[in-house]
BATOR-905212 format. One record per residue (C-alpha): z, y, x; residue in three letters. Coordinates in Angstrom, 2 decimals, always signed. Layout:
N
R;Z;Y;X;Ala
...
This chain:
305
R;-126.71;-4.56;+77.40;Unk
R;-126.31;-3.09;+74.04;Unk
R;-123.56;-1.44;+72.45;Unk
R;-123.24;-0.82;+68.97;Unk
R;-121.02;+1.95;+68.49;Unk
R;-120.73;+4.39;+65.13;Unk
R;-122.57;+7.60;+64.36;Unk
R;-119.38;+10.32;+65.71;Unk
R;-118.97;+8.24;+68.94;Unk
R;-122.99;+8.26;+69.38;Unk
R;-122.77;+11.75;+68.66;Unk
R;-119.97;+12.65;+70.86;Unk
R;-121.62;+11.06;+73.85;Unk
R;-125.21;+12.73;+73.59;Unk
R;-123.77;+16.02;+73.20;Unk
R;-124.74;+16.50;+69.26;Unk
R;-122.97;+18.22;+67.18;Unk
R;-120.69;+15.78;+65.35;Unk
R;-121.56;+16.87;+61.26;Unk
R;-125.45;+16.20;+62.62;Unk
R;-127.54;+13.22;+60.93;Unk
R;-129.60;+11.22;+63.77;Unk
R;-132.83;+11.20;+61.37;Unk
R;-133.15;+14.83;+60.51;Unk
R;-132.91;+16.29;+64.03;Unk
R;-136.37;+17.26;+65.10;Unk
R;-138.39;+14.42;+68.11;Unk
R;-137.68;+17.40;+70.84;Unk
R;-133.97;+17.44;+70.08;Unk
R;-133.24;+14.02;+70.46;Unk
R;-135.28;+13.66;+73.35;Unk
R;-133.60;+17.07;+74.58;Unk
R;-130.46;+15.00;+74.15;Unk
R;-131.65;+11.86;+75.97;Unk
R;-132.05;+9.77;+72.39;Unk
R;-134.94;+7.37;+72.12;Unk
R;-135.66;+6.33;+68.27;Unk
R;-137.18;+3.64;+66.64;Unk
R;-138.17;+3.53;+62.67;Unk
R;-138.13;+0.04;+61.81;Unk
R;-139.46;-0.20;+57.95;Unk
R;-139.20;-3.63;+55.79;Unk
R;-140.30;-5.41;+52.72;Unk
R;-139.61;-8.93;+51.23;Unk
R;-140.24;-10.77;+48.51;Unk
R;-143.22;-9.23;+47.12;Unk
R;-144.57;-12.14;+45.54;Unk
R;-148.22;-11.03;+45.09;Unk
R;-147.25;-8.09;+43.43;Unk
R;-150.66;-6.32;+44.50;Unk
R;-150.99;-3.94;+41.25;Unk
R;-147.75;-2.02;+40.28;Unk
R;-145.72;-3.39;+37.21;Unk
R;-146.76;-2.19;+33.77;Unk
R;-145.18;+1.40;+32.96;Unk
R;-143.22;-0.84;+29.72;Unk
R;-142.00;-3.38;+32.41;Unk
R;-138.34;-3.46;+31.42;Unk
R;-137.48;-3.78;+35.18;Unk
R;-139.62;-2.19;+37.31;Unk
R;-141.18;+0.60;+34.82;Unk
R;-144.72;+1.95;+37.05;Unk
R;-142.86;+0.92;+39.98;Unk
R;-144.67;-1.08;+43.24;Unk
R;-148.01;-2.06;+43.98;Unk
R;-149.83;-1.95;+47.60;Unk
R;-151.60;+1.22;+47.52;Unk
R;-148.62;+3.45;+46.76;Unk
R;-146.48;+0.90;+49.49;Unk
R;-149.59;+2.08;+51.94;Unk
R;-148.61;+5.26;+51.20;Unk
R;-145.31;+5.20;+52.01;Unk
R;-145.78;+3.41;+55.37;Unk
R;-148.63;+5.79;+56.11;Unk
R;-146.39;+8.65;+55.57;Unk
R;-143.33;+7.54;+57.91;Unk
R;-145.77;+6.22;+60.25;Unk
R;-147.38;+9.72;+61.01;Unk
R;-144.06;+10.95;+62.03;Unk
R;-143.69;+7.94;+64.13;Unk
R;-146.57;+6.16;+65.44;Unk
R;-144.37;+3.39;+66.81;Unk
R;-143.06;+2.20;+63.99;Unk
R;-142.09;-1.33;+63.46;Unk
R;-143.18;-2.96;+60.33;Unk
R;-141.63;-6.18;+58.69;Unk
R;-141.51;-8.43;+56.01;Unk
R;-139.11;-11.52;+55.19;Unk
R;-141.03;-13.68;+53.29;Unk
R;-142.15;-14.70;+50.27;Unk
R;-145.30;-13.00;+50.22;Unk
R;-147.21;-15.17;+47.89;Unk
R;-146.97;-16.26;+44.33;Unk
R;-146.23;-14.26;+40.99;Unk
R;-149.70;-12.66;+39.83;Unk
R;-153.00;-14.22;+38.84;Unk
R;-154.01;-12.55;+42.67;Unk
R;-152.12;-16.00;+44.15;Unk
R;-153.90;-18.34;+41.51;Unk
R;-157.35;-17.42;+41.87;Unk
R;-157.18;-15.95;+45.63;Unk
R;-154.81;-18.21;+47.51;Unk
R;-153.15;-15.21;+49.26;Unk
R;-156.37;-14.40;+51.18;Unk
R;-155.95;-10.15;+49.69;Unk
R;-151.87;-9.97;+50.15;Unk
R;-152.58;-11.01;+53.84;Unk
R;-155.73;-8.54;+53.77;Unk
R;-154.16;-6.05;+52.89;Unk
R;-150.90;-6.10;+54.91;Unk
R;-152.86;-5.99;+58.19;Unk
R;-154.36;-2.81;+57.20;Unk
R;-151.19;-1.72;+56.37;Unk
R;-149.72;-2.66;+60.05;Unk
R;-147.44;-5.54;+59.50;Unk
R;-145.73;-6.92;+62.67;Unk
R;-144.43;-9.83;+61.76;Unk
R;-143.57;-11.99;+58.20;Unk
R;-140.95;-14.44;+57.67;Unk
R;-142.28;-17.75;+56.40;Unk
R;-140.73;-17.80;+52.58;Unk
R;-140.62;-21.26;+50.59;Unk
R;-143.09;-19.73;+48.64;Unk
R;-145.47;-19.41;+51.27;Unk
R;-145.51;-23.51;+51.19;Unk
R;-146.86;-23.35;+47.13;Unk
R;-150.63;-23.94;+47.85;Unk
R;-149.19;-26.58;+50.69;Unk
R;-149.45;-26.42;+54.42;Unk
R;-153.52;-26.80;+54.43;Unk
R;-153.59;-23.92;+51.41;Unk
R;-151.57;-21.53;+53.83;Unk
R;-154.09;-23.15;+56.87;Unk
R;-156.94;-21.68;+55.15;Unk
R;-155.81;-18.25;+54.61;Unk
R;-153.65;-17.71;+57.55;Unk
R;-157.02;-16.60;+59.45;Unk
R;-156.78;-13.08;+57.32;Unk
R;-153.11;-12.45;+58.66;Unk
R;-153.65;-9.97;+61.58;Unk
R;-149.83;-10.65;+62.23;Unk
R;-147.80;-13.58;+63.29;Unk
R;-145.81;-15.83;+60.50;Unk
R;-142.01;-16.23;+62.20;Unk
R;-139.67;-19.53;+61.47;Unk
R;-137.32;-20.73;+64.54;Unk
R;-136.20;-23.27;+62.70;Unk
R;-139.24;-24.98;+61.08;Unk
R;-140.56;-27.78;+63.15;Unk
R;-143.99;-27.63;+62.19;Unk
R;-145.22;-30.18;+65.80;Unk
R;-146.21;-33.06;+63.10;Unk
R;-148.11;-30.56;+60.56;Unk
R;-151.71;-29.43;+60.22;Unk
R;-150.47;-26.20;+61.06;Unk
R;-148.77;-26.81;+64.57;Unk
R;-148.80;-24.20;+66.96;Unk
R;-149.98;-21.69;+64.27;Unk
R;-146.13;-20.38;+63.47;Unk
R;-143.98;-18.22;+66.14;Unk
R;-140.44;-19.17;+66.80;Unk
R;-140.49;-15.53;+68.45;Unk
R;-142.12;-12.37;+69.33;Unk
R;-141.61;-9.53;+71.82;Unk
R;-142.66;-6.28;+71.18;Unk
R;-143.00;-3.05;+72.90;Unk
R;-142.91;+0.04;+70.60;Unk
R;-143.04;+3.44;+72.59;Unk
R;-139.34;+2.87;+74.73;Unk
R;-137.99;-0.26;+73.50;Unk
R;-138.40;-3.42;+74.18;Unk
R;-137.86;-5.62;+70.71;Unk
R;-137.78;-9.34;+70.60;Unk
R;-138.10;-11.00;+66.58;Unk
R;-137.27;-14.16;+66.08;Unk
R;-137.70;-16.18;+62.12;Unk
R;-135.62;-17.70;+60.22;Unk
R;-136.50;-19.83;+56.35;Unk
R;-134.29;-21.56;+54.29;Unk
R;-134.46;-25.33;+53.65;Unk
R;-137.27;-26.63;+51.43;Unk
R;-136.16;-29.53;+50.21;Unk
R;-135.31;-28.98;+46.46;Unk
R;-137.03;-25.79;+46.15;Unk
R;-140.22;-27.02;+47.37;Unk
R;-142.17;-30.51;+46.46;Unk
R;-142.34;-32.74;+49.33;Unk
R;-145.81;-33.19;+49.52;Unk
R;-146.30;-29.17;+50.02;Unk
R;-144.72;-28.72;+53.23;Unk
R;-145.14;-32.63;+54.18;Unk
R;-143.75;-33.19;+57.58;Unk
R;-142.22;-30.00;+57.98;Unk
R;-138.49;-30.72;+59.60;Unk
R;-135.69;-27.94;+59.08;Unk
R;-133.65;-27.48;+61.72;Unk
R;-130.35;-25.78;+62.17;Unk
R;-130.41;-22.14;+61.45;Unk
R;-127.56;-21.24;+63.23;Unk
R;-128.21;-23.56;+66.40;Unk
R;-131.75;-21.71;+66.16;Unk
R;-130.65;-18.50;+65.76;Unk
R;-128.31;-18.98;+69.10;Unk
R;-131.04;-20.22;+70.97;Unk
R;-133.39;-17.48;+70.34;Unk
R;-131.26;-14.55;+70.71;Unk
R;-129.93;-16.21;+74.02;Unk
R;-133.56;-16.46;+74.66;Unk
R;-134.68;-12.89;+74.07;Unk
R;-131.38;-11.93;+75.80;Unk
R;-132.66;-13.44;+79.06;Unk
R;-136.33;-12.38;+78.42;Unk
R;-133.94;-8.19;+79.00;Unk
R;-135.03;-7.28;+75.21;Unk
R;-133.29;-3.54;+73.66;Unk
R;-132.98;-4.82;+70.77;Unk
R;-132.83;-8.44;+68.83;Unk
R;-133.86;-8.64;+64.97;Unk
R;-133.46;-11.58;+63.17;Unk
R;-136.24;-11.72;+60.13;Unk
R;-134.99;-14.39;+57.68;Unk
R;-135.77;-15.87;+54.68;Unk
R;-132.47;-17.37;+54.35;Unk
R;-130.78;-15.17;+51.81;Unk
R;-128.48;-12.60;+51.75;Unk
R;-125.07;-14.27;+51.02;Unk
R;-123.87;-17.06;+48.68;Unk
R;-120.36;-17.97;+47.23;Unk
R;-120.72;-21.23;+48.86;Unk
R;-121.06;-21.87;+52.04;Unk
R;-124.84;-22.17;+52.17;Unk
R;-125.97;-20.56;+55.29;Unk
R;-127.27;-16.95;+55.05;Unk
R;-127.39;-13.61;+56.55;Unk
R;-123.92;-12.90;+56.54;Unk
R;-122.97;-16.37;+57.98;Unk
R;-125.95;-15.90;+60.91;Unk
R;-124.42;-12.31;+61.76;Unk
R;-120.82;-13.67;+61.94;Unk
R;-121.82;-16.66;+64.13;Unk
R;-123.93;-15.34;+66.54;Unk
R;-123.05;-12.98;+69.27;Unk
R;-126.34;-10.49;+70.67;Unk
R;-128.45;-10.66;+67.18;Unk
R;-128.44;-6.78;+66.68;Unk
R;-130.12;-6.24;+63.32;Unk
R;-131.24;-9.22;+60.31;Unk
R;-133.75;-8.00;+57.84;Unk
R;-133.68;-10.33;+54.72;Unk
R;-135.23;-12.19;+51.64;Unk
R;-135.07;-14.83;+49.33;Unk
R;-131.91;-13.65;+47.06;Unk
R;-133.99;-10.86;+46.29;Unk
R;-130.62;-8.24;+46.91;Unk
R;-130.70;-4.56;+46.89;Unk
R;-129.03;-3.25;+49.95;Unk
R;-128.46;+0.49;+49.52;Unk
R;-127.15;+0.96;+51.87;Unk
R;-127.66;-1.92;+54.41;Unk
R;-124.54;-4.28;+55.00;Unk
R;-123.02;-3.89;+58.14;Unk
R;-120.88;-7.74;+59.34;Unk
R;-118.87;-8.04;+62.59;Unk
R;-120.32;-10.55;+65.29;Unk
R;-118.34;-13.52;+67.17;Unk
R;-118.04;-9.92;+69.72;Unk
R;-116.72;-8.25;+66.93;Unk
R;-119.56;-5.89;+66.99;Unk
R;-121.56;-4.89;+64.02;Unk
R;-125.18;-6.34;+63.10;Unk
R;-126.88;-4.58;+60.21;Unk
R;-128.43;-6.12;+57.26;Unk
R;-131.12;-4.76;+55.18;Unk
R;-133.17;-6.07;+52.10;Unk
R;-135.22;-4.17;+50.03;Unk
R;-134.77;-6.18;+46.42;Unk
R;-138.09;-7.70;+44.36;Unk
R;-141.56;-7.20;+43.70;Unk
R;-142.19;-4.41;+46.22;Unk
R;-140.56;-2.15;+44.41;Unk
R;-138.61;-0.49;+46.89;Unk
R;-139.32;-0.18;+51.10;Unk
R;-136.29;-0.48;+53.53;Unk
R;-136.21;+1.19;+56.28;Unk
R;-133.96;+2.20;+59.62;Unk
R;-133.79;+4.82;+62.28;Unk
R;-132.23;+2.88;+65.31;Unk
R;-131.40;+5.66;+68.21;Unk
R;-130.67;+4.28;+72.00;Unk
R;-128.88;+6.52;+74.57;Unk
R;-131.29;+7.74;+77.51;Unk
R;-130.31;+4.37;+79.44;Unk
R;-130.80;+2.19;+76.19;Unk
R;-127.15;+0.53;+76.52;Unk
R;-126.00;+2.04;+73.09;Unk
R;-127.33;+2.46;+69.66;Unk
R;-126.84;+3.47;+66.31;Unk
R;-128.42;+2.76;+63.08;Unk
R;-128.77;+4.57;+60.33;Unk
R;-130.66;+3.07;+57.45;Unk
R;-131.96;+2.96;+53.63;Unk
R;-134.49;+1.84;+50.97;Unk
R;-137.08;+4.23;+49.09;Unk
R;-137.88;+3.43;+45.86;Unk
R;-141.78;+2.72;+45.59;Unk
C-alpha cells in the first residue's frame, strides 16, 4: 500500500543526501538507491488549438501549437521511454480545425504524440454524441468518464470508466471523471447521457483499482479545479476520497505552478496538477516509489510551450 510521505523523509529513507532533488539525480543513482520513477506529463483544455496563437495574441504571444507540444513530449520522453501521457478534456472546439474537421486531426495527432488516456470534456459533446461517434475511430487512446452513463447512447461501450496500465515498474490504474452537462451543454447533444455522482464514482473506482493491487491511482477529471461554492471539483474529490493518489485536471482552465497538494479522508496528500488554456503550457510530474513500491514522492511542474 502506498505511502505518501515528503521529499526529506523520502530522502532520508533511500539513503540520499537530504539537499538532493529526486529529478536531477542521474537513472543509475536512483536505481543505485532502490528508487523506481515515473514521468507522468499532462495537458487539458486545448480546445483545437492545433497552430500556435498569433505572436500579437495579447495572451498567449507565439505560445502553443502541436508541433512544438510534440516536441516537448518527444524530448522528456527520450529520457524516459515510459512515460505516461494525459489529457483532461476538452480537446475540441476553438479554431476553424473543429468547424470544418470535426476533431478528426486533434485526435490524429495526439496518437502520434502518445496519449494514454483523455478525459471526456463538455466540449467533446459540441458536434453531439454521433459527431464524437464518427471521429472517435482516429483516437488511438481511450476517452475516460466514471461517471457518464452512456448504456442508452449511440456510443455505449465506446467510453472507459477505467484503465490499468503498466509503465516500466508500476502498475497505474486511471479512472475519468466530467462535469455535469446539463446547462453547459444542449440536451439534444449528449441526449441520453445520465451523470452520475462524482464522488460515489470516484469511491468506487479507486476501491476498484485498489483491489485490482494498482501502485498508483490517478484520477483524470474534467470537473474543475475548485469553486467558491460547493460545486464538486478536484479539491472536493481529493478531500473525500481515501486511496486516489494523484488528480490531473481541466475545465476551469487554472494554472497550477506548482501543483496543489489537499489532504485525503487519511489525511494523506493527493496532488493536483493543471496546465491552464490553449496548450500553452505542459504539466508534468516525476513520481519516485521506494524499491518495494510502498512509498512515493512527487515532485511536479508545468513548462511553458
Amino acid at each position: 500500500m502506498i505511502q505518501h510521505i515528503d521529499r526529506r523523509q523520502f530522502l532520508r529513507m533511500l539513503g540520499v543526501a537530504g539537499a538532493a532533488t529526486l529529478a536531477g539525480l542521474p537513472a543509475i543513482a536512483l536505481r543505485d538507491a532502490g528508487v523506481h520513477k515515473l514521468t507522468i506529463l499532462h495537458t487539458n483544455d486545448t480546445h483545437s488549438r492545433i497552430d500556435p496563437y498569433p505572436a500579437n495574441d495579447p495572451n498567449y504571444p507565439g505560445m502553443g501549437g502541436y508541433a512544438r507540444r510534440a516536441s516537448v513530449i518527444k524530448k522528456f520522453r527520450q529520457e524516459d521511454p515510459n512515460l505516461l501521457l494525459l489529457d483532461a478534456g476538452d480537446v475540441f472546439q476553438g479554431t476553424p480545425y473543429f468547424n470544418v474537421y470535426g476533431g478528426e486531426p486533434e485526435l490524429k495527432l495526439m496518437s502520434k504524440m502518445g496519449y494514454d488516456a483523455v478525459a471526456f470534456g463538455n466540449h467533446e459533446f459540441d458536434n453531439g454524441l454521433d459527431g464524437f461517434k464518427e471521429v472517435l475511430p482516429f483516437a488511438q487512446f481511450p476517452f475516460l468518464a466514471a461517471n457518464y452513463d452512456f448504456s442508452n447512447t449511440i456510443v455505449k461501450g465506446k467510453i472507459k470508466d477505467y484503465i490499468i496500465l503498466q509503465k516500466g515498474m508500476v502498475k497505474i490504474g486511471i479512472y475519468g471523471l466530467g462535469i455535469d452537462p446539463e446547462g453547459l451543454v444542449s440536451r439534444n447533444l449528449y441526449g441520453e447521457t445520465e451523470y452520475l455522482d462524482p464522488i460515489a464514482k470516484a469511491r468506487e473506482m479507486e476501491n476498484t483499482l485498489r483491489r485490482k493491487q494498482c501502485d498508483l491511482i490517478i484520477c483524470l477529471s474534467h470537473l474543475g479545479y475548485s469553486y467558491e461554492s460547493e460545486k464538486v471539483s478536484d479539491v472536493i474529490i481529493a478531500r473525500q476520497t481515501q486511496h486516489t493518489h494523484i488528480i490531473i485536471g481541466g475545465h476551469t482552465h487554472t494554472l497550477l505552478n506548482p501543483p496543489a497538494k489537499i489532504n485525503n479522508l487519511r489525511d494523506q496528500t493527493v496532488t493536483i496538477g493543471q496546465a491552464g488554456y490553449g496548450g500553452t503550457y505542459i504539466g508534468s510530474m516525476n513520481v519516485f516509489f521506494d524499491q518495494n513500491m510502498e512509498n512515493n514522492f512527487v515532485e511536479s511542474h508545468t513548462t511553458k510551450i
